[in-house]
N, C-alpha and C positions, 0 to 999 in steps of 0.2 A: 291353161285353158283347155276346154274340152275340146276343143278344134284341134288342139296338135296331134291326137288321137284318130280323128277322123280317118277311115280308109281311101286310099285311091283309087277312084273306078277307072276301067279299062273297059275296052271293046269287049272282052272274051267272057264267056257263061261265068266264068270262078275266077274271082281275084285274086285268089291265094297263087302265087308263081311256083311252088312248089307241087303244086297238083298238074299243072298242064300238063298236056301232049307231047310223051316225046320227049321230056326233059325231066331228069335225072339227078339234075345240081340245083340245089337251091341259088337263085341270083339275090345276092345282099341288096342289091339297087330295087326288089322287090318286097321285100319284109315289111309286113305292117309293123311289129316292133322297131322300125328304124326311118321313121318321115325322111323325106328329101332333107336337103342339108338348111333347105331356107324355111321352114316349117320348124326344124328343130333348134334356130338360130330364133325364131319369133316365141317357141316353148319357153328358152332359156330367158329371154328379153321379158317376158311377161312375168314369170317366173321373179327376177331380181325387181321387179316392180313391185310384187306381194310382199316379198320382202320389206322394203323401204317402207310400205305399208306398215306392216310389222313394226316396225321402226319406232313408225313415228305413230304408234298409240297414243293417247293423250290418257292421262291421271286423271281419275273425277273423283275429289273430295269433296264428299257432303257433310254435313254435321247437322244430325238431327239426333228429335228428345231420345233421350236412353229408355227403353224397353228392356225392363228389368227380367232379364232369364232365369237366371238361380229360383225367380221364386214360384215361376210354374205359370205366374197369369201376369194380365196386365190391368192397368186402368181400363184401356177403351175393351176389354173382354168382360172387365166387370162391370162397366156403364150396356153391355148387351149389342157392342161395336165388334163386328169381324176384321179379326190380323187382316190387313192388306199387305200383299204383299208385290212387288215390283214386277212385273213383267217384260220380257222382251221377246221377239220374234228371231232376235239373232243370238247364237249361243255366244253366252260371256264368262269367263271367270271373275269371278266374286271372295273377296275375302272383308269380311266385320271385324273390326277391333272395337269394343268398347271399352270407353276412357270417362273416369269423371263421371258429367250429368252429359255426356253426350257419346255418339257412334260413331266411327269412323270409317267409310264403306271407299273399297279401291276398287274398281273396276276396269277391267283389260277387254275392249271388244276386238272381237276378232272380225275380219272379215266374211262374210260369207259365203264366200269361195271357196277362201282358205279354212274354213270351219268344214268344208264341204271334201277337200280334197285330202283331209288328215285323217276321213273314215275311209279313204279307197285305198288299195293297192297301189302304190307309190312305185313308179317306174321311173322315177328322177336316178341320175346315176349315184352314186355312194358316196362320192364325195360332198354335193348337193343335201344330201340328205346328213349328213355330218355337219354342217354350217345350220341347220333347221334344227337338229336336234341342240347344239349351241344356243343357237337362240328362246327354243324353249327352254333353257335351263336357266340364263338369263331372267326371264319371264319371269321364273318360279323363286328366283334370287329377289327381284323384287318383289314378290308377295310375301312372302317369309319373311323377309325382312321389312315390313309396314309395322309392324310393333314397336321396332328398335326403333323405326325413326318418330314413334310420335313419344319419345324422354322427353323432347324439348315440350312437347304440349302437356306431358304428364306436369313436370314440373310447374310451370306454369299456372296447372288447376291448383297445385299445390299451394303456388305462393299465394293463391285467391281463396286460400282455404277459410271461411266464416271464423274468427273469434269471439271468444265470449269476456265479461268481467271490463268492456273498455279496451281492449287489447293489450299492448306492453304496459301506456301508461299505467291503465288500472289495477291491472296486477303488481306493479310496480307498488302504488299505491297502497291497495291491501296488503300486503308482505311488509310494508315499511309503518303504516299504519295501524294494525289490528294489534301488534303486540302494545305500542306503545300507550292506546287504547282501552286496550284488556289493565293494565298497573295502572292508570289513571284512575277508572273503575274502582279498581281494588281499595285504592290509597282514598277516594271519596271515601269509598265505604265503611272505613275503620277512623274517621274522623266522627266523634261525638256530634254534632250538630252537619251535617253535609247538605250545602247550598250549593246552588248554582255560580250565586255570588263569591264562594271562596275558591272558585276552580279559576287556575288547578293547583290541586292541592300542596304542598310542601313535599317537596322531593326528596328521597333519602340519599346517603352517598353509595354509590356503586359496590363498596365493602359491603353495607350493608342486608343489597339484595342477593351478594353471591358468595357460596357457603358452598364446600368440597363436598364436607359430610352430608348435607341434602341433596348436591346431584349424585353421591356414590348411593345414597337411600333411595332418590328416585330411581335410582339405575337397576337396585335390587327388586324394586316392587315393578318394573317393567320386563325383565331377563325373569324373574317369578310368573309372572301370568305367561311368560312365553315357554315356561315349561310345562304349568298345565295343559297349554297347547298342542304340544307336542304326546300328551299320555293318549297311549290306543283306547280309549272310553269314548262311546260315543258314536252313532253312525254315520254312515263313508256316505253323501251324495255326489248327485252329477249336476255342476252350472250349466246355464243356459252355453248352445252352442257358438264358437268361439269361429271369425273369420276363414279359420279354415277348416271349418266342421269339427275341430278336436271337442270336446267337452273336460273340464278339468274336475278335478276331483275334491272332496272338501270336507273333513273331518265336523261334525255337529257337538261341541263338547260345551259351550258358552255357559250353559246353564252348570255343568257340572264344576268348570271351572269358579263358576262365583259361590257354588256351596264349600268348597276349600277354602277359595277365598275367607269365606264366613265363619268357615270353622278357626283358620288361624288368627282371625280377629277377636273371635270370641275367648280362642285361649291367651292374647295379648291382653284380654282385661281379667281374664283371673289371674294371670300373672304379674295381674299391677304395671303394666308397662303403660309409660306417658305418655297415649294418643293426644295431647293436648299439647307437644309439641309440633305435630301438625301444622294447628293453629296460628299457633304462636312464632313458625316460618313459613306463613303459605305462601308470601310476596317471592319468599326463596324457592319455595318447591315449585311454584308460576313460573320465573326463571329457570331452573334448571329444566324443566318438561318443556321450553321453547329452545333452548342449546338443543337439548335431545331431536326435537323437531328437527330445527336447521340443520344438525348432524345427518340424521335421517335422510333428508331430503336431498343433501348434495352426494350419499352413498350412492341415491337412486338415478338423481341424474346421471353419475357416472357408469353407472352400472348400465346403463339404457343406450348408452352410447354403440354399444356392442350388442345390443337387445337385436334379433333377427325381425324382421320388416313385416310378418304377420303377430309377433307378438307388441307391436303398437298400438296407445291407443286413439280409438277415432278422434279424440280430444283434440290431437296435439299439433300443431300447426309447423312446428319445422324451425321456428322461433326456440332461440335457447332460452332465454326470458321469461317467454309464455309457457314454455313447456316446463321449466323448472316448476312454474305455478303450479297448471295443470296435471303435470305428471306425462312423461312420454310411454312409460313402459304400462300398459293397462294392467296387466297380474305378475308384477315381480316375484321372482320365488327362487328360495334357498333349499335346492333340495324338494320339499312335499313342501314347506313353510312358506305359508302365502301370507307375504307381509304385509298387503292391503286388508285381509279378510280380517289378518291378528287383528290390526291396531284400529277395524272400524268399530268393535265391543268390548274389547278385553280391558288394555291397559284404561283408557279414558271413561269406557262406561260405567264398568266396575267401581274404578277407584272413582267416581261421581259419588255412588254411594256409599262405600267408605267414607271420603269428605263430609257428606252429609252428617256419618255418625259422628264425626270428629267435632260438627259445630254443634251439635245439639248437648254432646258431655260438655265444649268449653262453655254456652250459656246457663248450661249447670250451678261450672268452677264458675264463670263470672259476674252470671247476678244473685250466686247463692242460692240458686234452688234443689230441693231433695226431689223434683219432680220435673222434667224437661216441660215448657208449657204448650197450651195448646194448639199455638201455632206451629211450634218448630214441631208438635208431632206430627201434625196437619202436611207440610211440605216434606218432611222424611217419608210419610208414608203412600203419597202420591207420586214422590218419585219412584220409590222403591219397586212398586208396582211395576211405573212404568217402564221399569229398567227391565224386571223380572220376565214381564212380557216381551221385551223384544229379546232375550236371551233364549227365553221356551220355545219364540217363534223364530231363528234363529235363520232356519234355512229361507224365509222370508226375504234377509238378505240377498239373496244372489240373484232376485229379477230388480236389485233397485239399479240407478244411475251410477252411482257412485260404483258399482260392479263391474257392469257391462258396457260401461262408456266412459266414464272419467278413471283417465290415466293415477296413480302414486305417486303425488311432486308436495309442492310445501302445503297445498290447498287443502289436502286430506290428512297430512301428518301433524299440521297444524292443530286442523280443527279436530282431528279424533284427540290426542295426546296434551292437548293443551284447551282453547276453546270449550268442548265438553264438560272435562272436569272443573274447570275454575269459571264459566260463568254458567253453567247449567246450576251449579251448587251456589248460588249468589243469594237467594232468597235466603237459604239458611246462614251462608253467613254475614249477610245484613241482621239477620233477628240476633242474632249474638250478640253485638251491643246497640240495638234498638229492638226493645222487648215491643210486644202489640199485647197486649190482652185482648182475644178475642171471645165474643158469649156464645153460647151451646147454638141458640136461634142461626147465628152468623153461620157459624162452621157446619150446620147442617144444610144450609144453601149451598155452601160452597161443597159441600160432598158430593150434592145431588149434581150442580154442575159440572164435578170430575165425572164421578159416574154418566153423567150422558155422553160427556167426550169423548172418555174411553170406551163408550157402547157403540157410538158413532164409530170411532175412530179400528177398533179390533174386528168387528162386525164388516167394514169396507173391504180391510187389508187380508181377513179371510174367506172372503166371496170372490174377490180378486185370483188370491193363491189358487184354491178352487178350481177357477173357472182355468188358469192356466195350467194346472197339473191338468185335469181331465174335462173339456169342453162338452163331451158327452156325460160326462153326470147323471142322473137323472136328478137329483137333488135339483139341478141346477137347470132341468127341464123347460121352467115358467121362466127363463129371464129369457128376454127378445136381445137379440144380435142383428150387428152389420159386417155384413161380408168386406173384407178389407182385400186389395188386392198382394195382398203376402200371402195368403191362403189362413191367416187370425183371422179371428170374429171381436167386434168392440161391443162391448156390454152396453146396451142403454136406457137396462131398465135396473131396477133394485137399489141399493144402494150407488150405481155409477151412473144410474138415472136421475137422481134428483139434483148431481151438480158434478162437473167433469174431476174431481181432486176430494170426493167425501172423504178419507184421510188425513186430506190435510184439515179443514174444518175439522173435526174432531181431534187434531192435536192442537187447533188454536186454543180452542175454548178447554182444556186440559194446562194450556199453559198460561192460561190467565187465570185457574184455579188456584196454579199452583203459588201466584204472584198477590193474591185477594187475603191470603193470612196475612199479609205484611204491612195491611190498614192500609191507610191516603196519606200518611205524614210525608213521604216525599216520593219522587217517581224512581229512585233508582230499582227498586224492586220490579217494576212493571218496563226495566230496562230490556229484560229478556222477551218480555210479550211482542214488545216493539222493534225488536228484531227479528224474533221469530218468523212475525209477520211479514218485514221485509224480505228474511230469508225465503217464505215457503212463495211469496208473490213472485220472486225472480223464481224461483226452482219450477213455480208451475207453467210461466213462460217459455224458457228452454224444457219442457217437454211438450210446449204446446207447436213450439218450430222441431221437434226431433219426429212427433207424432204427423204434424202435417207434412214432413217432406218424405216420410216412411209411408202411411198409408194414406195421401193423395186425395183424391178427391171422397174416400169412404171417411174421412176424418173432419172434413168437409159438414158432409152429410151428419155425421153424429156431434156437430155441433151446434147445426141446426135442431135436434131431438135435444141437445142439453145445451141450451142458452148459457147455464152459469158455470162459473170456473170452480170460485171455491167457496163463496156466500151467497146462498139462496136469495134474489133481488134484489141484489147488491152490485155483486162483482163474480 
């Protein structure tokens, strides 16, 4: 207290005892740096009081909404609301940890006294001052270490982490499911008359769907497009930025790879080699491309085990189950070999189209025609397209989901390696042994309706691109934005004005083009419409929860500007 300080007054003009009259020796019993003994017995007493004070600070955990830093702004800055920020009249140290969807604020008040007497000149004796510096160090022991302790709460956010697909069970589900699914399909499909009423259909023996020499061929035509892969042809880009600011790098060759591809197909039929046995083992090459998968998949899990804690991805829930599904490791890679990027076009898109040509020769050989018919040109050349086009547009790829958020587990090695190729290619090989005769009238509706999908559909995905390479454009001048609180703009006029997913509308009606050669006789052809469907219906959902918990309440706002998802007054 400032009272132990105080001077002692005396009768005489000057209270300093060293100045008086006549005297020579300074007297100790007179020293203002030295109070009487019960003055400096009341110092020390008040003194170990502040202390105890000290002591006995109290911890104040609040948990409030997380105010997103990294990104520069917040909601209530972009609603026109000023940061508030806490005040106090007494000085405090303050330390933030942000955790999860929330902040973690620790606060140490000090006294005011004591806040008061650690900017003055300190005449406490030294040892004093030795137990004070102790316990600020203490102090600072607990602030530094507020991170450490909130594991238990990290963890925690974790095990609460949102899944997607059902959780275990549905992944469970789909993994045990879809293969068994996809052969059912198949084995419908190559019965002469396929009814509802004869499912499911007559099972073959196990011998019969598995064959060495077709998984060592699949093995060749997959280790083959991983070598185009790897040829320096082709430009070097940068993906979107990655959790810890890195950007990765990504060779553009898709398109060159499928003119090789083309070429050595083309010299397999001057050479007279049997792509018609293909055909004639796809239930086998189905099989071996789903071993290959499950192989795949369980290399990845194990490999992710060891995967370092930024290169995760947001997918993955901590679940060994789920994250075999989803994939833990987001960009696995061998070296430069980015084994998500390979296998989302190469092996399964490519060889989509290869397949295609493989059924259009067997309904050649097998209904005897010198001229492939109009339907099976009809579906080869709508695919082909559409294959050709997402190869040209290749770099396209890296602002999708499957990139930048879903992890490499069985769910993408699946569907790129198996799924793609054997039911994207269903239409043509249903027409293989059930011909359609379609008339010119017919097939020039259905062209018009490719062509608009694909007008729709190319037209979205590159106004989109566009707009995210360079927002300032001028091209791109006339389309009206919403300020989002990440410092992105959401488009809400032109094509992402008229429905929130114009892309995907335009690959609907593209994929019921591609299913309308195949006539009304039964619905397996229009199996893939109605999946499709269901697939892009969930896909637009989970980016409708990824988009509203990113951009908050602007996301909000631009769905009130575009009422519809993906069908114009519909849906």
């Amino acid at each position: 207290p400032l009272t132990s300080f105080r001077q002692r007054k005396s009768g005489s003009a000057s209270s300093s005892p060293s100045r008086r009259r006549g005297s020579r020796s300074r007297s100790r019993s007179r020293s203002p740096g030295r109070p009487p003994r019960s003055s400096r017995r009341s110092a020390s007493a008040s003194h170990q009081a502040d202390r105890k004070e000290v002591r006995k600070e109290i911890l104040e955990v609040k948990l409030t909404p997380l105010v997103l830093k990294p990104f520069g702004n917040s909601i209530n800055r972009y609603n026109g609301e000023p940061e508030h920020r806490e005040k106090n009249d007494l000085p405090h140290k303050t330390t933030q940890v942000h955790t999860g969807s929330f902040s973690l604020q620790e606060k140490f008040h000090l006294p005011q006294e004591s806040s008061y007497l650690s900017t003055q000149y300190s005449l406490r004796p030294r040892r004093e001052e030795i137990k004070l510096k102790e316990i600020d160090a203490q102090e600072e022991k607990i602030v530094t270490e507020g991170p450490t302790s909130l594991r238990t709460f990290e963890v925690t956010t974790k095990q609460l982490k949102e899944v997607e697909f059902g959780g275990v069970p549905g992944v469970l589900t789909i993994m045990l499911g879809l293969p068994a699914f996809l052969f059912l399909l198949l084995l419908m499909c190559k019965q002469k008359e396929p009814s509802l009423l004869n499912f499911p259909p007559p099972l073959p023996a196990l011998s019969d769907l598995w064959d060495a020499r077709v998984f060592g061929l699949y093995l060749v035509w997959f280790f083959l497009q991983a070598l185009f892969y790897l040829l320096p042809i082709g430009k070097v880009v940068e993906g979107t930025p990655l959790a810890d600011g890195r950007r990765l790098k990504y060779r553009l060759n898709g398109f060159y790879a499928f003119i090789l591809t083309s070429g050595l197909v083309g010299a397999s039929l001057l050479w007279d080699v049997e792509l018609y046995y293909v055909y004639n083992h796809f239930l086998q090459f189905a099989l071996a491309a789903t071993v290959w998968a499950v192989v795949l998949s369980v290399y990845l899990c194990a490999r992710a085990l060891k995967a370092p804690r930024n290169d995760l991805s947001p997918a993955s829930s901590g679940n060994a189950i789920y994250d075999f599904f989803i994939g833990r490791e987001l960009n696995p890679r061998i070296g430069t070999f980015d084994l998500k990027y390979f296998c989302e076009l190469r092996p399964g898109l490519i060889g989509w189209v290869v397949i295609n040509l493989v059924m259009l020769l067997a309904e050649m050989k097998v209904q005897n025609r010198a001229f492939p018919s109009l339907a099976m040109i009809l579906v080869n050349s709508f695919q082909l397209l559409y294959v050709v086009d997402a190869l040209w547009n290749e770099e396209a790829l890296l602002t999708t989901m499957d990139i930048i958020h879903d992890g490499f587990g069985f769910m993408l090695a699946f569907g790129d390696l198996v799924w793609v190729p054997f039911i994207y290619s269903f239409q043509a090989f249903y027409l293989v042994a059930h011909p359609n005769e379609l008339s010119w009238p017919a097939a020039s509706l259905i062209v018009a309706l490719k062509l608009c999908g694909f007008i729709i559909f190319r037209c979205a995905n590159s106004q989109k691109n566009a707009f995210r390479k360079n927002p300032n454009d001028p091209k791109l001048a006339h389309l009206k934005t919403i300020h989002t609180s990440t410092g992105k703009n959401l488009l809400v006029s032109g094509w992402w004005g008229f429905v929130r997913h114009p892309n995907y509308l335009g690959d609907l009606i593209m994929a019921l083009a591609w299913s309308l050669p195949c006539g009304f006789s039964h619905i397996l052809p229009y199996f893939y419409v109605i999946y499709f469907t269901a697939l892009l219906v969930h896909r637009e959902a989970r980016d409708e929860h990824h988009c509203k918990r990113k951009y908050g309440l602007a996301w909000e706002k631009y769905c009130q500007r575009v009422p519809y998802r993906i069908f114009p007054h519909i849906y």
